[in-house]
C-alpha positions in Angstrom: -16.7 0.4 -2.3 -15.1 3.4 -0.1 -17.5 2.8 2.9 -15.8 2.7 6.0 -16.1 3.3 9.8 -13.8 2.5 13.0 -14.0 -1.4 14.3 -17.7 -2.1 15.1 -17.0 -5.1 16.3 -17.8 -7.2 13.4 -16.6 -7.6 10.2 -18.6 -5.6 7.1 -21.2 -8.2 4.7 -20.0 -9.6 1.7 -22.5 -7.5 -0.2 -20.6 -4.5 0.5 -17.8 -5.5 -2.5 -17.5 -7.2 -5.8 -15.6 -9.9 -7.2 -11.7 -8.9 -8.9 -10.8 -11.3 -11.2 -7.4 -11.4 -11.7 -5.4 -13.0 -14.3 -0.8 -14.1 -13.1 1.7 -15.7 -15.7 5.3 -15.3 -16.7 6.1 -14.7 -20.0 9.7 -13.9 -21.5 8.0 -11.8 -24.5 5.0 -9.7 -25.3 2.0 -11.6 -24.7 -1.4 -10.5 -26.2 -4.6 -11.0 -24.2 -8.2 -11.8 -25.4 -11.0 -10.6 -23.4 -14.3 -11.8 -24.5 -17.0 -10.0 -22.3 -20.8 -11.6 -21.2 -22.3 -7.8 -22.4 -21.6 -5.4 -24.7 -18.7 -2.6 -23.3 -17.8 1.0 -24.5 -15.0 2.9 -22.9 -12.0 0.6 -22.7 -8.9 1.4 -20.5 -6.0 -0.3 -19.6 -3.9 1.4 -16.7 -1.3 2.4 -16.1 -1.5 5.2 -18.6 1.8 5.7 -18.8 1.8 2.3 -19.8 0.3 3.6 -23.6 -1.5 0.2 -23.8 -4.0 0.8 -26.9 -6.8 -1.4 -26.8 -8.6 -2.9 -29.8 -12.5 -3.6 -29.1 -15.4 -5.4 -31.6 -18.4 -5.1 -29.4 -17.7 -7.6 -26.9 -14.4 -8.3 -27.4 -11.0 -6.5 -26.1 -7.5 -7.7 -27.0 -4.5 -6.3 -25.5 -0.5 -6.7 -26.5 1.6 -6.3 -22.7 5.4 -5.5 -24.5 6.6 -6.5 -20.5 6.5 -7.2 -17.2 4.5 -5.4 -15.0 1.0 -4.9 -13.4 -1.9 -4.1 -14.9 -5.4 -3.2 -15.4 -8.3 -4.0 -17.9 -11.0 -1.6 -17.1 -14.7 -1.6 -19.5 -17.0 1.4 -18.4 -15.1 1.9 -15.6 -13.4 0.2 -13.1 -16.1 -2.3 -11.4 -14.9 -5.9 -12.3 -12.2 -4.5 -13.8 -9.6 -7.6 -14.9 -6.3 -7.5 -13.0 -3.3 -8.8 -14.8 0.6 -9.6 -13.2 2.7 -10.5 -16.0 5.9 -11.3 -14.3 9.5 -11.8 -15.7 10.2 -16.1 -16.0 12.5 -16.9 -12.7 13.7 -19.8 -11.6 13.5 -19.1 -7.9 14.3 -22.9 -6.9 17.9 -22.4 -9.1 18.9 -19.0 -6.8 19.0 -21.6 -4.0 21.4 -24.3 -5.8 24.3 -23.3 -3.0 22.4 -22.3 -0.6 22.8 -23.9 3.2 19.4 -22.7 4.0 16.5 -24.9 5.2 14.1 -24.8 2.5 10.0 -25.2 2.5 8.7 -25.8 -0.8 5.1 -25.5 -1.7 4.3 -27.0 -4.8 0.9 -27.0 -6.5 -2.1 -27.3 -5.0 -4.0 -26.2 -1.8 -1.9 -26.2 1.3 -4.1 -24.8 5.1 -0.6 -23.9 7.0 -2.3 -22.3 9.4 0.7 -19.6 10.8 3.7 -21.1 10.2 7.4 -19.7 12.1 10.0 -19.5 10.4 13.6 -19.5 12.1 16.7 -17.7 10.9 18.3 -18.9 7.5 15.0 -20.1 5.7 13.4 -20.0 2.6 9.7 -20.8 1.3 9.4 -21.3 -2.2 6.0 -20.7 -3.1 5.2 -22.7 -6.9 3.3 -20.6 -8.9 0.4 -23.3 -8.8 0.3 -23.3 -5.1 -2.4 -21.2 -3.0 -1.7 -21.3 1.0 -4.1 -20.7 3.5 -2.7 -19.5 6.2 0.2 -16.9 7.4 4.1 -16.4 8.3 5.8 -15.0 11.1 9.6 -14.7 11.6 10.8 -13.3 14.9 14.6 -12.0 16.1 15.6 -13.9 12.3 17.9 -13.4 10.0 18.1 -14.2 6.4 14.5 -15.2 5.8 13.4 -15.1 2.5 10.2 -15.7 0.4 9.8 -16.9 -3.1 7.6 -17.6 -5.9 4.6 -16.8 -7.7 2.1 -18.5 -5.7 -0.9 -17.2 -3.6 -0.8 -16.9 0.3 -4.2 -16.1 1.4 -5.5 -14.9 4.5 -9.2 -15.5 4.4 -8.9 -18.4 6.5 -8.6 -15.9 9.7 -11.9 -14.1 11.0 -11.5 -10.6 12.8 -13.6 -11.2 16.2 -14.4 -8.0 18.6 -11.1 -8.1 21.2 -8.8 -8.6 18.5 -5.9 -6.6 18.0 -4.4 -4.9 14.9 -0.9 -4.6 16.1 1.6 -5.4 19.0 1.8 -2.5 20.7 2.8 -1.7 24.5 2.1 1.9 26.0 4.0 2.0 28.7 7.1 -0.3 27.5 9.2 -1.3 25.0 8.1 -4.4 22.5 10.5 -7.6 23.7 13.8 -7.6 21.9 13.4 -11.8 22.6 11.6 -14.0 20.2 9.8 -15.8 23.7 8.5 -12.4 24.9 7.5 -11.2 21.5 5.5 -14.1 21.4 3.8 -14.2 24.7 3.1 -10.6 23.7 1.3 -11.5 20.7 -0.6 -14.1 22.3 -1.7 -11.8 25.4 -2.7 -9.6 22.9 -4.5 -11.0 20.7 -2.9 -9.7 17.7 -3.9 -10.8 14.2 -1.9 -12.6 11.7 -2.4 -11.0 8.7 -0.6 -13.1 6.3 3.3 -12.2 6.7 5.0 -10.8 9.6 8.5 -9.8 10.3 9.2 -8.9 14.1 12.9 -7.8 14.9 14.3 -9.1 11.6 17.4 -8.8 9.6 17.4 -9.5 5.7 14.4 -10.3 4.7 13.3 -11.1 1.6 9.8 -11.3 -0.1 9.5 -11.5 -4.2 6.9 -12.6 -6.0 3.8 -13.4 -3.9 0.0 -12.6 -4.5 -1.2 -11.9 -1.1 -5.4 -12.5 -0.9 -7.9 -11.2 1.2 -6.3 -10.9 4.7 -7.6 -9.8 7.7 -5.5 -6.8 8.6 -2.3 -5.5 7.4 -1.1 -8.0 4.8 2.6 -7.8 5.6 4.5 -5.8 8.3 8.3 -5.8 8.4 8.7 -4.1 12.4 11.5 -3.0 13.8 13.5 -4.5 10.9 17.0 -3.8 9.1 17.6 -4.5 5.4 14.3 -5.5 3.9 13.3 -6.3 0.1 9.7 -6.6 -1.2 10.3 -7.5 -4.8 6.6 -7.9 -7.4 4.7 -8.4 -4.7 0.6 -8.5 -5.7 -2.0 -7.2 -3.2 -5.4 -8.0 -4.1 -8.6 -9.2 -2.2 -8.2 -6.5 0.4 -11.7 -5.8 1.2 -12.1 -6.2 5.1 -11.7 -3.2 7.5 -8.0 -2.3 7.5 -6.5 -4.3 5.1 -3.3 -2.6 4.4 -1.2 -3.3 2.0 2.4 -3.3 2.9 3.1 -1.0 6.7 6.6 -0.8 7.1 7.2 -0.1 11.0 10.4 1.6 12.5 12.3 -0.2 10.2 15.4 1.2 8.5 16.8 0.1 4.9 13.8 -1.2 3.1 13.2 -1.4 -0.4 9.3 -1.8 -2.4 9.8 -2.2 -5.7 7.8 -3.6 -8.4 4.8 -4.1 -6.8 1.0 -4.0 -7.4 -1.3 -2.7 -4.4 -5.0 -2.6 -4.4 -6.0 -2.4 -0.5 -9.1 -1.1 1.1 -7.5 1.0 3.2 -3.9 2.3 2.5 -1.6 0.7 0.2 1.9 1.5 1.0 2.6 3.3 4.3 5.3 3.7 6.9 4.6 4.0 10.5 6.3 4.9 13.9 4.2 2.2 16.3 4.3 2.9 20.1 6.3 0.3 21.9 8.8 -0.1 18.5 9.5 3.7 18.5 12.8 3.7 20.0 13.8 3.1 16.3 13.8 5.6 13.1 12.2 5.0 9.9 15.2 5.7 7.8 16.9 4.5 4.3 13.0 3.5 2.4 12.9 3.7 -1.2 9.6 2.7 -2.7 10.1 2.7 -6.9 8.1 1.3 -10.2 5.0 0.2 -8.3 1.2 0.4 -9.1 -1.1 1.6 -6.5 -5.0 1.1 -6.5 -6.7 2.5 -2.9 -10.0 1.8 -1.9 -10.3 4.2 0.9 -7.5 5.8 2.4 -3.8 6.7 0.9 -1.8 5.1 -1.8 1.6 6.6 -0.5 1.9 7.7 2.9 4.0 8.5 5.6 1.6 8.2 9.0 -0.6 8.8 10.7 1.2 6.9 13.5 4.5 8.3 13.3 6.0 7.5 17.1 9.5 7.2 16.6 12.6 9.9 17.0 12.8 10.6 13.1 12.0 10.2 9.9 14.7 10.7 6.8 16.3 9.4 3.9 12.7 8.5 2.6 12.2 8.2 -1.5 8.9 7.8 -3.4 9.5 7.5 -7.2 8.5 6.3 -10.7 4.6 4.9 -9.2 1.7 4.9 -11.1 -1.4 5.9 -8.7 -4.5 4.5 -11.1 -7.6 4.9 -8.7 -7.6 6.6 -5.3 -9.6 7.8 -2.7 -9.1 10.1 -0.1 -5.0 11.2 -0.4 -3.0 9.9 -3.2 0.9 11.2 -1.6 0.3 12.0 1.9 2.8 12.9 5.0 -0.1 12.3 8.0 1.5 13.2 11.2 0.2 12.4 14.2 3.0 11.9 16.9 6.3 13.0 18.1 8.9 12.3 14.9 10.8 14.6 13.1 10.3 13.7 9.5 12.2 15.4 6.6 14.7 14.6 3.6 11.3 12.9 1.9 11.1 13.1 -1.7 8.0 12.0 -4.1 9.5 11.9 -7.3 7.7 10.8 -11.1 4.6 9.7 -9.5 1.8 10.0 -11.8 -1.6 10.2 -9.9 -5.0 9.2 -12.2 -8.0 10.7 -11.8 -11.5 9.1 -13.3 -15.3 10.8 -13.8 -16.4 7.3 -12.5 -15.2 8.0 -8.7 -17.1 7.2 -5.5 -16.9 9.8 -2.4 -15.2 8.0 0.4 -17.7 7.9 3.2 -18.2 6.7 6.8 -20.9 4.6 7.7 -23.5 5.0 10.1 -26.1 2.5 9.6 -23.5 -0.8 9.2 -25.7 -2.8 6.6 -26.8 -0.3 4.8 -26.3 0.0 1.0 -23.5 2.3 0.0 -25.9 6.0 -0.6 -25.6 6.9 -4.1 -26.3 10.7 -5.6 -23.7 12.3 -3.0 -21.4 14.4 -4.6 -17.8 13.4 -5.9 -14.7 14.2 -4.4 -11.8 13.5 -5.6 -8.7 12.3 -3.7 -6.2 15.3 -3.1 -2.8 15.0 -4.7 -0.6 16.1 -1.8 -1.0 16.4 1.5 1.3 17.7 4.8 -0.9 18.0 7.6 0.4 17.8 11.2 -2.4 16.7 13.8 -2.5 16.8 17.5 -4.2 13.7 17.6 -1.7 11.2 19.3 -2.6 8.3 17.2 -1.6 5.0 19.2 0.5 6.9 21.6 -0.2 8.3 25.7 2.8 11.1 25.2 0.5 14.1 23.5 4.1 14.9 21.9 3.2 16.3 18.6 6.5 16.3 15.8 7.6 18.5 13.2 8.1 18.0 9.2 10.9 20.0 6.9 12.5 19.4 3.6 10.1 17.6 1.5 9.8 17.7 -2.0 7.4 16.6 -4.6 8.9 16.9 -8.2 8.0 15.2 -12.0 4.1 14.8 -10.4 2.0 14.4 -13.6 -1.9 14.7 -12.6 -3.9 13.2 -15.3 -7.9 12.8 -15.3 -10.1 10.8 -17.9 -13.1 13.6 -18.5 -12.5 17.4 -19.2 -15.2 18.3 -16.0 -12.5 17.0 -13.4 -10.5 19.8 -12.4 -6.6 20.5 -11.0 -7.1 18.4 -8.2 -6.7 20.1 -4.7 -3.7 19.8 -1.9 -3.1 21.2 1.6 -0.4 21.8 4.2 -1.0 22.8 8.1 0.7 22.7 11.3 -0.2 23.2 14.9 1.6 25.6 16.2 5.0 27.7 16.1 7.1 24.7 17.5 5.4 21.9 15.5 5.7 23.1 11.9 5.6 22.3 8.3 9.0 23.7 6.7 10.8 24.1 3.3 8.2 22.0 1.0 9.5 22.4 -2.4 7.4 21.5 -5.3 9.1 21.4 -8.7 8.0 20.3 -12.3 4.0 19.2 -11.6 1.5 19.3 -14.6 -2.1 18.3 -15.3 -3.3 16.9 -18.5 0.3 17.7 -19.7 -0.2 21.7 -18.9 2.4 22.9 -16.3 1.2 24.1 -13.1 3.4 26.3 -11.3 1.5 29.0 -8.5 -0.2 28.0 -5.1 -3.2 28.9 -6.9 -2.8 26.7 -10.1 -2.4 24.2 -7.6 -5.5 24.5 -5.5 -3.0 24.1 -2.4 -4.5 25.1 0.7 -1.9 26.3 3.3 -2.9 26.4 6.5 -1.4 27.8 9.7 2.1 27.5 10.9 3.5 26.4 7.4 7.1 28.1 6.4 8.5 28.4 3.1 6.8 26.5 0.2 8.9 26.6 -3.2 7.1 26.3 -6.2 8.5 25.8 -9.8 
């Protein structure tokens, strides 16, 4: 549920989520899918919508024909329980490595507790798809590192404990360019594992993987150089801060394919103190399926230390549920962020949504009979906030562009779904926004008015068509 507060020191009860069932297979052709439910059901849907997956129901039963690969969602009166299916393209990942000279690590079926497990420069884990590891990986100062397969990597196995640290981070220096001091860092620290980690890395590789229940950020790529995150699952997220994929001051990453359901955000860049000599630059996120919990599905933020941000591309995502801020650039440091570009993202809206709210009373029941609010579609807000960082230095944002957005709700009561832009002052603006080509329920929206945007104070030029 979207219940939420800052660390209070322990993690939230059990009793504060539900079970997601999820169903992974490969298939090289459609595959139909029987659901026979314990009750009867009414409203059936299966997201994405742009999928056009039609349902056929008989009272307890649902069967669904997936044409292809991709991620998706069986939902009956809404989406509690709702079934989670990864239908994935058949790959031989073991015959990519037939000429390889890398050390290999193969996980075949079964359990495996790894603990966290290092992995040195020119090595690949193949993950079976009948494997589940308990446990985490961390590659420091690598090169070619790559993992593979179908399996689950979980994270469950790691408990959050007051004193624990979300990230490596150093205020008043530099994070160690050595794999020896990044390591004493961590270990001074206290910083989490999460379940993959990437310090200082070039070429990296991740396809395939479910990543379960972790404790933090499932997978961080920081202060990396040519990156690829290939069908990779997110699911389980339900502790405090449980990212999906945080991409730090890294430059030439790809996302592609993925599925991320994540308590808090799902797929977000940030500039992290410490690593912010170094641009977030050259990120294309495409074809993936985003499911948020609490905060954004795509975001660029709030910790945005570094000198720039640029070359940055959203496009062709499916947003099916979302809570506060489905496309968000949340600024909160010193970059200067423009040439971003969301592009065909299609952003779902449901009559069954929960109010994101902050708890007071930590074992409390989630309060019901609050009004809805549902998740704003765009947001450019520049805070003076300093998120992470001791320099006050607040940045500027400028040529970004949302275009092909197609804002689609489930119940004719939800209406055009609000946005907002704001700056802080004359020096720290937001500057030539364009917005091209945006619809809801099919109808073209084209004024500041249409679009419920908000525009605050120091905001140039916005461009609407």
């Amino acid at each position: 549920m979207p219940y939420n507060t800052e660390w209070p020191g322990f993690q939230r009860p059990l009793d504060q989520t539900e079970t997601a069932p999820f169903l992974s297979f490969s298939a090289d052709e459609a595959v139909t899918i029987q659901a026979v439910y314990d009750h009867p059901v009414g409203e059936i849907m299966v997201r994405p919508l742009s999928a056009h997956i039609q349902p056929e129901k008989d009272d307890r039963t649902v069967k669904i024909t997936l044409t292809k690969p991709g991620a998706y969602t069986l939902e009956a009166d809404g989406f509690h329980e709702a079934l989670h299916i990864f239908f994935d393209p058949v790959h031989d990942f073991e015959a990519d490595l037939t000429h390889s000279k890398r050390t290999v690590l193969h996980y075949g079926p079964g359990i495996h507790h790894i603990g966290r497990v290092e992995l040195s420069s020119d090595t690949t884990v193949l993950i079976d798809r009948d494997a589940v590891i308990y446990g985490s990986f961390l590659a420091l100062c690598a090169e070619n590192v790559s993992i593979l397969g179908y399996g689950v990597i979980d994270g469950s196995e790691e408990k959050r404990l007051d004193g624990d640290r979300l990230l490596p981070l150093d205020y008043e220096k530099p994070i160690p360019e050595d794999r020896e001091g990044i390591l004493a860092l961590l270990a001074h620290t206290r910083v989490l594992d999460g379940i993959l980690r990437f310090y200082r890395c070039r070429n990296v590789r991740v396809e395939g993987v479910i990543l379960r229940d972790s404790s933090t950020f499932a997978l961080i790529p920081a202060a990396c150089e040519n990156v690829v995150i290939e069908r990779v699952k997110t699911i389980g997220m339900w502790r405090y801060n449980s990212d999906g994929v945080d991409v730090f001051n890294s430059a030439n990453v790809v996302i592609r394919n993925g599925f991320f359901r994540d308590f808090d955000d799902c797929i977000v860049l940030k500039g992290i103190a410490g690593w912010d000599d170094r641009n977030n630059e050259n990120i294309l996120v495409e074809h993936c399926v985003t499911w948020c919990d609490w905060g954004r599905n795509l975001e660029i933020g709030a910790e945005t230390n570094a000198p720039e941000y640029r070359n940055i591309i959203f496009r062709d995502c499916d947003c099916i549920h979302g809570s506060s801020i489905f496309m968000d650039v949340h600024h909160h440091n010193r970059a200067e962020i423009h040439d971003v570009i969301f592009d065909d993202i299609r952003a779902e809206y449901t009559h069954y949504q929960l109010p994101d709210t902050y708890q007071h009373d930590m074992t409390a029941p989630f309060p019901g009979g609050q009004p809805t609010r549902h998740p704003l579609l765009m947001a450019l807000p520049i805070r003076k906030k300093g998120l992470f960082a001791k320099d006050g230095l607040s940045g500027t944002m400028h040529d970004i562009t949302f275009r092909h957005i197609r804002a689609v709700s489930d119940a004719p009561e939800i209406p055009m779904p609000e946005s907002m832009a704001v700056g802080v002052d004359e020096d720290h603006r937001v500057d030539a926004v364009r917005i091209e080509d945006v619809t809801f329920n099919g109808e073209a929206v084209r004024t500041k008015e249409a679009l419920r945007l908000f525009v605050g104070d120091f905001v140039g030029e916005i461009h609407i068509q």
